[in-house]
N, C-alpha and C positions, 0 to 999 in steps of 0.2 A: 504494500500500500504506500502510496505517495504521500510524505510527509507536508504536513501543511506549517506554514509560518502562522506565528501567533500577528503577524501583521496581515497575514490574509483575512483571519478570522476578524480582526478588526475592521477591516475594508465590507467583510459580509453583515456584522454586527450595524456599522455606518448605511451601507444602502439597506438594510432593511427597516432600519428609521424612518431611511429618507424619504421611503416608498408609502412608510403608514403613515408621516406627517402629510404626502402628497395628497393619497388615499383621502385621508380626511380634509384637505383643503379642498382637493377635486366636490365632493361631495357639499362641503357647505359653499361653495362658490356653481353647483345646480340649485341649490335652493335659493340663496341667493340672487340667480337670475328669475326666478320663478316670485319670490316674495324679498324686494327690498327690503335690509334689515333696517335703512331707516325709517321707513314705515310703520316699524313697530309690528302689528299686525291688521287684519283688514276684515269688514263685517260685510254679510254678505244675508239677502233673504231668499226663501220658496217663491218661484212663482209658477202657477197652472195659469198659462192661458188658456190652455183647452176647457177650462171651467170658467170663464168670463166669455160676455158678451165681446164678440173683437173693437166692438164702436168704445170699451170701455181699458184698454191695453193700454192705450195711450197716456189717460192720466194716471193710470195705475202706476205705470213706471217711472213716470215722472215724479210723482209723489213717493216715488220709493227715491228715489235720485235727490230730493231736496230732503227729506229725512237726513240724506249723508251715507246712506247704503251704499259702497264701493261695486257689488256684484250681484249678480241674481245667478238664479237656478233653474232649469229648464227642461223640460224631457224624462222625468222619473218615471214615470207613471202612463206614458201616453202611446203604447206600442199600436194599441186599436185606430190611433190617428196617425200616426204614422207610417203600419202600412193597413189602409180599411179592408185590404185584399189580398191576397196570396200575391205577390212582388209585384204589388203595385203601392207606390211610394206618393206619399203626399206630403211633400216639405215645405209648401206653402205658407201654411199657416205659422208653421214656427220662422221661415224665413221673415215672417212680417214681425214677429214677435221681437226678432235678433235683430231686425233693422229700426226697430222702435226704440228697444233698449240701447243700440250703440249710438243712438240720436241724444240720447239724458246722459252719456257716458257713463253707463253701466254696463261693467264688463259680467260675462255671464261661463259658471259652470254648465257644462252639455253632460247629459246622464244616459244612459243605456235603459231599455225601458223590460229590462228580462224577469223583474219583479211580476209583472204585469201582463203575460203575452194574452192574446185576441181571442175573442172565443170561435171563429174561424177555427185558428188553429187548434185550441184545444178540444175541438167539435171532430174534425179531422184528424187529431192523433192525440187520442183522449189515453194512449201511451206514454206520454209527459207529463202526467199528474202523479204526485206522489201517492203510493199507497202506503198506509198505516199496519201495526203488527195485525192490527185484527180484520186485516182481508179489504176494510172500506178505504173510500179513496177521497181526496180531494178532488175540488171542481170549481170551474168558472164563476167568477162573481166575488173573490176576495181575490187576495193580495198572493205573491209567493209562494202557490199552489203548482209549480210546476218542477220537479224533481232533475237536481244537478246531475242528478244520476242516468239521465234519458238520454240516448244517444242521438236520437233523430232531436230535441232541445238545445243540445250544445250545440250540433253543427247548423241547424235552421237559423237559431237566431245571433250566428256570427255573418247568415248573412245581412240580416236588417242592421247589424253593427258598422259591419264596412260601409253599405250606404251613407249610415249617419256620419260615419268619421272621412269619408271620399267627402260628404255634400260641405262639412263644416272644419275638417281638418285642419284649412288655411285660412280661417276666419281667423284675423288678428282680436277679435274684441271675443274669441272664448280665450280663457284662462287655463283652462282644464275639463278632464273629464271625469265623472262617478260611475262606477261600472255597476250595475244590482245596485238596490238598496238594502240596505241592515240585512245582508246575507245571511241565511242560516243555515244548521246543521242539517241534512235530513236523514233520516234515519228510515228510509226507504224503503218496502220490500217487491216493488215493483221485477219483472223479469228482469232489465235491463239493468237494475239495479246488482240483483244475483247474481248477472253473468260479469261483469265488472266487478263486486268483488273477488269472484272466484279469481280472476283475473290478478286483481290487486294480488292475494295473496301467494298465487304462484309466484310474481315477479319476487315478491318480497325474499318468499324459503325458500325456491328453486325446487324441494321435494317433500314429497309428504311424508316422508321420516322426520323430516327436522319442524316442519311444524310440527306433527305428534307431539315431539319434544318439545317443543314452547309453548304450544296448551297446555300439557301434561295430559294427554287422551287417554292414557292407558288407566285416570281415576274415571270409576262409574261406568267404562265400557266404550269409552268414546273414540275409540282408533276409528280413525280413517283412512283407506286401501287407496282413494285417488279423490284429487281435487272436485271433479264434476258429483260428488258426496256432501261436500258441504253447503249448507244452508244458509241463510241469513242468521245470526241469533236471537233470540226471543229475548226480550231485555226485561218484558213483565213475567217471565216466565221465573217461578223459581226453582232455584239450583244451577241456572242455566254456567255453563262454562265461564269461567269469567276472564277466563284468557282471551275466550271468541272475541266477548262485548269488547273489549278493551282495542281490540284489533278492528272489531266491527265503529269503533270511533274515532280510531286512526285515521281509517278507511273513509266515511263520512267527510271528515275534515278535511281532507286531501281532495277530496270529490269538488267541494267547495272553493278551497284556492284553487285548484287549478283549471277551477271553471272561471274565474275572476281574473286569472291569468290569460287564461285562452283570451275573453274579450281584450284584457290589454293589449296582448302582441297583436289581434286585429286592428284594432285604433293605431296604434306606433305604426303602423304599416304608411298610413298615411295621411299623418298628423304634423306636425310643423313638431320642431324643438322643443318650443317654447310653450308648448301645453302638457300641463301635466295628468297623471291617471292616479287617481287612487277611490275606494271604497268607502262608506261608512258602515262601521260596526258598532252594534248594542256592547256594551260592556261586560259580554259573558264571560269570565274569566277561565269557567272549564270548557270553552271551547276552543280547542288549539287552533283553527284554521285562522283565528284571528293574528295578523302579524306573517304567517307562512305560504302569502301569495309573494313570489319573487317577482315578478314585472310590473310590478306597482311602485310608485317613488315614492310613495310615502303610506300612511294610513291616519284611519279618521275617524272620531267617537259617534255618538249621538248620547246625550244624556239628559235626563226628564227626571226630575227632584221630587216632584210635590204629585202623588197621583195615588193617595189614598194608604196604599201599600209602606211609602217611609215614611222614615223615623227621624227626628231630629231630637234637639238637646231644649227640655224644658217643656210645658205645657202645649204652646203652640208652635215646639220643632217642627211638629209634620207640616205646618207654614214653607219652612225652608229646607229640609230635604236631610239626607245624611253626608254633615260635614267633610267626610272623605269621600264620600264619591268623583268629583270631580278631580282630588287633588289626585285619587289614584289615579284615576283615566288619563291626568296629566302623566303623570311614571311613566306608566303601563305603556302608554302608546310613546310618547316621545324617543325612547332609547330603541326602539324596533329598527327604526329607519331613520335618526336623525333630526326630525321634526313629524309634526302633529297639527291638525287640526281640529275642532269641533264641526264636523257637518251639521248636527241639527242638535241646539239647542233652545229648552222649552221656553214659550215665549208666556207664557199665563195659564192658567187655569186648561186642563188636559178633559177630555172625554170618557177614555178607556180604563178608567181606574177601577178600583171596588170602589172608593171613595172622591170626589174631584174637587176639593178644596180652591179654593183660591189660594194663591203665594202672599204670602207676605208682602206689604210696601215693600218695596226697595231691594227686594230679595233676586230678579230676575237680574238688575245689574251689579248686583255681587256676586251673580257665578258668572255673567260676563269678564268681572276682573279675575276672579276665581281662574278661568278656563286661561286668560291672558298671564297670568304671574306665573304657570307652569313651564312656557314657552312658543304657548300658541300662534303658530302665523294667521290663523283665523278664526273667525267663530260665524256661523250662518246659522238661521233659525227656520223652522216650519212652523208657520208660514208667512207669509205677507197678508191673505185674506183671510180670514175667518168661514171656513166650509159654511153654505146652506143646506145641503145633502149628504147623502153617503154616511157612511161608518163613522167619519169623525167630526159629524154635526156637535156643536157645544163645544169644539176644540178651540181655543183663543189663536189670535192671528194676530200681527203687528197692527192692524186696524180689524175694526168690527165688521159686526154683518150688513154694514152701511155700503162699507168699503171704500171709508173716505175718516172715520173717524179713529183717531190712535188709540189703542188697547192701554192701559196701564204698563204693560209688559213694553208694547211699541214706544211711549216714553220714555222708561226707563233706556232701551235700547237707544234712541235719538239722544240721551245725555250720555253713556256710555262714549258713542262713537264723538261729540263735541267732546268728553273728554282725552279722547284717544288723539286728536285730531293738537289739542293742547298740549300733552306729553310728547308727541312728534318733536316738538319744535324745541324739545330740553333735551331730543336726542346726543346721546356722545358718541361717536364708535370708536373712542379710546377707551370708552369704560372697561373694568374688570370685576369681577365677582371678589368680594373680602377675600381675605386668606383665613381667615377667623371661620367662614362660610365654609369654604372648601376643606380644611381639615378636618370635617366631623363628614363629608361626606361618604354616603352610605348605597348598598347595593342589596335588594333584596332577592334573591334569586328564584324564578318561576320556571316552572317546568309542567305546560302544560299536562305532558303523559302521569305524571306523580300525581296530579290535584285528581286526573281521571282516576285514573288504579285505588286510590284511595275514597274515593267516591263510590264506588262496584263493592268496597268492603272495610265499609269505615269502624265495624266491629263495636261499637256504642253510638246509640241514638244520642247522644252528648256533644259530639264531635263535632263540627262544621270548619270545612277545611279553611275557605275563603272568611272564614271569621277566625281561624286561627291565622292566616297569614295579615290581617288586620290588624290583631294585638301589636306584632313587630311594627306595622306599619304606624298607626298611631301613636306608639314610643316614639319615632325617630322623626316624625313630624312634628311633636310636641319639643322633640331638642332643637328643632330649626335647623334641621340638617336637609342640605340636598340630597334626593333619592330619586335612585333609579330601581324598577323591577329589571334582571340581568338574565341572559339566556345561559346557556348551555357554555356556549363560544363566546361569549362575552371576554375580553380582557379583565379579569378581576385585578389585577394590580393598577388599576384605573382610582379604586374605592380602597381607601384607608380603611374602612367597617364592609364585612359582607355577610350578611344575614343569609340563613339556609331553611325554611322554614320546613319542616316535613318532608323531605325531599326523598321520598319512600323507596321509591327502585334506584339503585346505582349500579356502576361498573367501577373494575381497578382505575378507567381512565381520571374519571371524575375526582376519584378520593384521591390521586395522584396531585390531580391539580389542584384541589384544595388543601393538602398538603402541602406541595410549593407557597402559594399564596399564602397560610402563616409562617413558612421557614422566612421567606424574603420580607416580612414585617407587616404583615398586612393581622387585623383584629377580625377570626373567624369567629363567626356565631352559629350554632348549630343547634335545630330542636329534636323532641322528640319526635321518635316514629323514621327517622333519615338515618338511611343507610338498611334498614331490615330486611330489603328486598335487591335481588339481581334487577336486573336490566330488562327478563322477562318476567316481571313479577313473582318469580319463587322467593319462597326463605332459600337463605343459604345454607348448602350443605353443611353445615359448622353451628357455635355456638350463635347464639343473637348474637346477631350485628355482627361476630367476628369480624369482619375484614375493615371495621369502622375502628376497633379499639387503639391502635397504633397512635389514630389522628385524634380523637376524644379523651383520650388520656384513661381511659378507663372500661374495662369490663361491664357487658350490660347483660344482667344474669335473668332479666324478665320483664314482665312490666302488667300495670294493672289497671282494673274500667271502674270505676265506681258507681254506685246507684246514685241517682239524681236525690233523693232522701236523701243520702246521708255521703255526704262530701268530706274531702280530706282535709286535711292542714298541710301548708309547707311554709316554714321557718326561714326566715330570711333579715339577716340583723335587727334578730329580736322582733320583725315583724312578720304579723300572720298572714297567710292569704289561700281563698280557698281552690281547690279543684276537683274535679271529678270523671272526665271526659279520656284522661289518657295519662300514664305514669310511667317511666323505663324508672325498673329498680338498679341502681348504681354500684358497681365494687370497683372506686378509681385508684389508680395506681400511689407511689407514696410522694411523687415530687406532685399527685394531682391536687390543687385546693379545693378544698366545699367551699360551698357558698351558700346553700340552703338545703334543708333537711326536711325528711317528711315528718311527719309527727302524728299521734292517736290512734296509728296501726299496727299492724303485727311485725311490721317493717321501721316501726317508730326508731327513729335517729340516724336511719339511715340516707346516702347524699341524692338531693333533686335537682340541685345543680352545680356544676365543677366549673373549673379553670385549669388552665394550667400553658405556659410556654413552649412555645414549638420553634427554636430557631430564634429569629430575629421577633416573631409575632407570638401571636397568644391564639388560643382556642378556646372557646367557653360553651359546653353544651346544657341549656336546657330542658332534661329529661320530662319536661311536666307540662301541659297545656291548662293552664288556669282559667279560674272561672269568668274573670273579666278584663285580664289584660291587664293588673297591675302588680302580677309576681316578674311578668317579664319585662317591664316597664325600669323598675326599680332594678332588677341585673343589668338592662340597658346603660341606662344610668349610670352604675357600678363601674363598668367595664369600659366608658368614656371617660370618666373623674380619674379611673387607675392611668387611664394615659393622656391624662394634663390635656384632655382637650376642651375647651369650652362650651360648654350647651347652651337652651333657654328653656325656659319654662312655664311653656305656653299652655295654659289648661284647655279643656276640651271645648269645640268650635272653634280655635284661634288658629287659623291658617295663616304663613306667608313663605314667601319666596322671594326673589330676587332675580330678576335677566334684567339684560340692557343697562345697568347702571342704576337700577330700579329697586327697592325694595316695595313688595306688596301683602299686606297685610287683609285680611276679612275675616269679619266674624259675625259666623252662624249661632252665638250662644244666646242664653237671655238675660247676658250682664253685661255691663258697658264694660270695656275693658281698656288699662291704660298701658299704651304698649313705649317701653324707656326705648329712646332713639339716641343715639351719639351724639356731643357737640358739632354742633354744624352741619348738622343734617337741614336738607331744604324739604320743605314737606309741599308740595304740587296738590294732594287733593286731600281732604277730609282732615283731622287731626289727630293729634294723639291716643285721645279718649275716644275708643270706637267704639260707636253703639251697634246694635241689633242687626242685622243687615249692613254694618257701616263697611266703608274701605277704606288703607290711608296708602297712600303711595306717598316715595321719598326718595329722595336721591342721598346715596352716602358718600 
C-alpha cells in the first residue's frame, strides 16, 4: 500500500471543508435568490377564483394588494376547471385571474390540483379511489379520495401537471409551485395498491428468506414460500404481525413522497429557475413521508390553533392554541431542507372542529410573529374569502361573507404585514446571532421509523410518544436555547446538547456515532426505551440494551409500567416527581454518577438517572419518562449549569427566538410577563411587559 503524507491528508481534510462550506453557501445563496433575506419574510393569501363571480376578481385582488398581501395562491382545488374533459384544457379562466393579479403586483403561488381530481375521471377509473381495510371505498364529492397508490392516478395526472407547468412555467409573476395539498398517508388496500407493495418489498429483501427473517415468520406460522403470498396487513386486526405494519408504513410513506416527487421533476421539466416546488404538510409527526420527498426545495407546514380539540395554558388557552405547536413546526421543518415556510395558517374562527371557538384578540398575529421568529420566509393563510358553500361554510377568511369587509383575523394580518414592512427597514445583514445564544444550542433527534415501531407496541396505555418527545422539547425552549429536530445524517457536532429521545431500534452505526459525538465534547442526552431494539425491530440477542451499555455508562437489567392508580417517585436533589408510563431499572458502572433515584418500590434506591464522561463530552441517560415533564426538565437544567452554560427561565407560554438580528419574544400565557433585555437593546415593537397574546421584538 502506498504510503500517504500527513500533508496529503491535510490537503483532503482542507477541501473537504471547502466543499461543505460551498455546499452550504450554494444552498443559502438558492434560497436567497428565491426569498431576499432583506425582506425578512413575505405574507401571502388563498384565493379561489373559481368560487367568485369573475365580474368580482378584480376588486378582490386589488383589495388583497392594498391590505399589503405580497402573493396569492391559485389552482388547489380546481382540477374539474381545468380540464372539464378528458384532455381538454381550459386555462382561460385562470389566465385572466394571473393577469389581474400581476396588474395589483401580486405575485402568485400555482398549485397542482391532485387533491381534487374530476369526477369524469373518477366515474371512469373508479380504480383511483382509495379502498379502506374493511373492503368500502372512497368517492367523489370530498377532498383526497384518490389513492397514491393507483397506477393509472400517478401517470394520468402528470399529464394535467405538464400542461399546467408548459402553460405557466415562464410566467415571471408565479413564484413557485405547491404540489397536492396536506398530502397524506394512505393506507390502501386497493389491487394496485397490493401489487406495488409486493413490489416494494421484493426490491427492499431481494428474497423471501430474509424477509422471513425480519418479520420473524416462523412466530404463529407465518412463513412465507414467495412474495405473490403476501397480503396487505390488517392494522385493526389483532395480533396482526407487526413487523408487516411497520413495513406496511414504510411502504405508504414512500408511496406519498415519491408521488410528490414525481409531480416535481414534471414541473422542473419546464419551469424557469426561479420558481420554486415544495408541499404543504399537516404536522403529523409519525408520518415519515413528511420531509422524505427529495425534489422539493424546500417544505411547508399548515397549522390551525384554536379548533375545539387544543389546549392552551389557563382558563381560556383553548382561545390560543398549544404554545408549542408552532414553535415545533418551526424545528421540525426548518432543519429538513434549510428553510421553511407556513402555507396555511389559520386566519379566525375554523369550521371542522368538535368545538369552533373564536381566537382570542390578538392571538392570530402572535402566531404570525410566532411562525416568523422560527425563521420563516413566509406565512400564507386560507383564505382570503370566507366560503358561502361547501364543507367549510363558517370557516373565517381574511374578509367576510360580504367579501369586502376584514375579518378580525384579516386585521390583525394587515398590522402584522405594516409591521413586517417597519422591521425591513432596521434590517442588518451584518447581524449575528449572541454567542450566549449559540452555546446552549440544542438538537433533538427524530426518527420517524422509532416514533412508528413504538406506536405498533407502546406496551402501556400511559405512554404517548410525541408527548414524550415534548417534555425535552419544552425544557430546552424554556432555557432559550436554539433547537433543531436532527435526522439520522445530520452532523451532530453542529449542536453542543443532542437530545435522543426514545430512539427505540438502532444499529452499531448509530451508537458508533453517538459515541464519537460525546468522545469529541459534544453533551449527549439519552432517554428511556433507546437502544432496546435492532434496526428490524427485535430485542437483541443479549442482555437489555446490551450493545447501548459501553455508551450509557451503565447496565440496564429491566424496566417497569406502572398502573395509572398508583405512580412512582423518582428523587432528584431532594426533589420529588412522579411517573408511571415507563422505567429502565439501572446497574451503572463505578466512574457512573446518579442523579436520581426511584423511591417507594421494590426497587427503592435504586439509579433513574446517570451521568457520566465519555472522552472530551458527557453522556446523561434518562431511564424514566415522567409524568409531566418536570423530572427531565430539572436534569436538563442540571446538565447545562455543570457546563457553565447560561440559560433562561422562561415559564410556560413564553416563546422566543432570535434570526436576522432580531430577538422575538410571544406569549401564549394568562400573565403579563416581564421579559429582562440587555442594556441597549432597541425594542421596535411592543415592550417589555408582554401581555396575553403580546409580542416584543428587539434588536440586541
Amino acid at each position: 500500500m502506498k504510503q500517504r503524507s500527513p500533508k496529503h491528508f491535510f490537503k483532503k481534510i482542507l477541501f473537504t471543508v471547502f466543499g461543505l462550506l460551498l455546499s452550504l453557501n450554494l444552498t443559502a445563496q438558492k434560497f436567497d435568490k428565491f426569498f431576499p433575506k432583506k425582506d425578512l419574510t413575505t405574507v401571502g393569501v388563498y384565493y379561489y377564483p373559481e368560487h367568485w363571480d369573475p365580474s368580482q376578481w378584480d376588486r378582490d385582488l386589488k383589495n388583497i394588494a392594498a391590505m399589503g398581501f405580497e402573493f396569492t395562491h391559485f389552482g388547489e382545488f380546481a382540477w374539474a376547471e381545468l380540464e372539464p374533459q378528458e384532455g381538454v384544457y381550459d386555462f382561460k379562466w385562470l389566465d385572466k385571474a394571473v393577469e389581474i393579479a400581476t396588474k395589483y403586483k401580486l405575485k402568485i403561488v400555482m398549485c397542482t390540483s391532485t387533491a381534487t381530481p374530476p369526477v369524469w375521471l373518477v366515474r371512469k377509473h373508479p380504480d383511483i379511489l382509495a379502498t379502506y381495510e374493511d373492503g368500502t371505498k372512497t368517492d367523489h364529492g370530498s377532498r383526497q379520495h384518490a389513492t397514491f397508490s393507483s397506477n393509472y392516478y400517478r401517470s394520468y395526472s402528470m399529464k394535467m401537471i405538464e400542461q399546467l407547468a408548459k402553460k405557466y412555467g415562464q410566467n415571471k409573476n408565479i413564484i413557485g409551485w405547491q404540489v397536492d395539498n396536506e398530502p397524506s398517508r394512505f393506507l390502501d388496500y386497493g389491487a394496485d395498491a397490493q401489487q406495488r407493495y409486493r413490489n416494494w418489498l421484493k426490491a427492499k429483501y431481494k428474497n423471501i428468506a430474509t424477509l422471513n427473517q425480519a418479520w420473524g415468520n416462523n412466530f404463529w406460522s407465518g412463513t412465507y414460500s414467495d412474495f405473490t403470498q403476501i397480503n396487505i396487513p390488517l392494522h385493526k386486526e389483532w395480533g396482526m404481525n407487526l413487523h408487516s405494519q411497520l413495513d406496511h408504513y414504510r411502504f405508504a410513506d414512500e408511496e406519498t413522497a415519491t408521488f410528490l416527487d414525481e409531480q416535481a421533476v414534471t414541473i422542473r421539466q419546464f419551469v424557469s429557475k426561479d420558481q420554486w416546488i415544495t408541499s404543504n404538510y399537516r404536522s403529523n409527526y409519525n408520518e415519515s413521508f413528511v420531509g422524505m420527498s427529495k425534489e422539493l426545495d424546500f417544505d411547508c407546514y399548515t397549522r390551525y390553533l384554536v379548533y375545539g380539540g387544543s389546549t392552551g395554558i389557563g382558563s381560556k388557552g383553548y382561545r390560543l392554541g398549544d404554545y408549542t405547536a408552532i414553535g415545533m413546526s418551526n424545528d421540525f421543518f426548518r432543519p429538513l431542507k434549510g428553510m421553511y415556510g407556513c402555507m396555511e395558517l389559520q386566519p379566525g374562527q375554523v369550521n371542522w372542529g368538535s368545538i369552533n371557538p373564536q381566537p382570542l384578540p390578538g392571538s392570530v398575529r402572535m402566531w404570525l410573529w410566532h411562525v416568523f421568529a422560527g425563521g420563516s420566509k413566509f406565512a400564507c393563510t386560507y383564505r382570503y374569502r370566507s366560503p358561502l358553500y361547501g364543507y367549510e361554510q363558517f370557516h373565517y377568511g381574511i374578509v367576510g361573507t360580504d367579501g369586502v369587509t376584514p375579518t378580525p383575523g384579516g386585521e390583525e394580518f394587515k398590522l402584522f404585514i405594516k409591521e413586517i414592512d417597519t422591521l425591513r427597514k432596521k434590517y442588518d445583514a451584518k447581524a449575528t446571532l449572541p454567542d450566549y445564544y449559540l452555546k446552549r444550542k440544542t438538537g433533538i433527534l427524530f426518527n420517524g421509523d422509532n416514533v412508528m415501531g413504538i406506536e405498533l407496541n407502546k406496551q402501556t396505555k400511559e405512554w404517548n410518544t410525541i408527548g414524550h418527545f415534548l417534555k425535552y422539547y419544552k425544557a430546552v425552549k424554556s432555557f432559550g436555547t436554539p433547537t433543531d429536530f436532527v435526522r439520522d445524517t445530520t452532523n451532530f457536532m453542529n449542536y453542543p446538547f443532542l437530545i435522543v429521545p426514545a430512539y427505540q431500534m438502532i444499529d452499531q452505526k448509530m451508537i458508533d456515532k453517538l459515541t464519537l459525538y460525546a468522545k469529541n465534547g459534544g453533551n449527549l442526552v439519552l432517554s428511556c426505551r433507546s437502544g432496546i431494539q435492532n434496526r428490524q425491530g427485535h430485542l437483541w440477542e443479549a442482555k437489555f440494551y446490551e450493545p447501548m451499555w459501553n455508551l450509557i455508562g451503565s447496565q440496564i437489567e429491566s424496566y417497569d409500567l406502572l398502573m395509572p392508580q398508583s405512580p412512582g417517585i423518582i428523587k432528584l436533589d431532594n426533589q420529588e416527581f412522579g411517573w408511571t408510563s415507563w422505567g429502565d431499572l439501572l446497574k451503572p458502572n463505578k466512574e457512573t454518577e446518579i442523579w436520581a433515584t426511584y423511591e417507594g418500590d421494590f426497587y427503592a434506591g435504586t439509579p433513574a438517572v446517570i451521568s457520566h464522561k465519555l472522552g472530551k463530552g458527557t453522556v446523561t441517560y434518562i431511564g424514566v419518562d415522567s409524568k409531566n415533564g418536570d423530572l427531565e426538565k430539572q436534569v436538563l437544567r442540571k446538565l447545562y449549569q455543570k457546563q457553565n452554560v447560561a440559560i433562561e427561565d422562561y415559564p410556560e407560554g413564553i416563546m422566543v427566538d432570535y434570526r436576522d438580528g432580531f430577538g422575538i419574544a410571544v406569549n401564549y400565557s394568562d400573565k403579563v410577563y416581564n421579559i429582562n433585555l440587555p442594556k441597549n437593546t432597541k425594542v421596535f415593537i411592543g415592550n417589555p411587559s408582554i401581555k396575553t397574546t403580546g409580542v416584543l421584538v428587539w434588536k440586541y
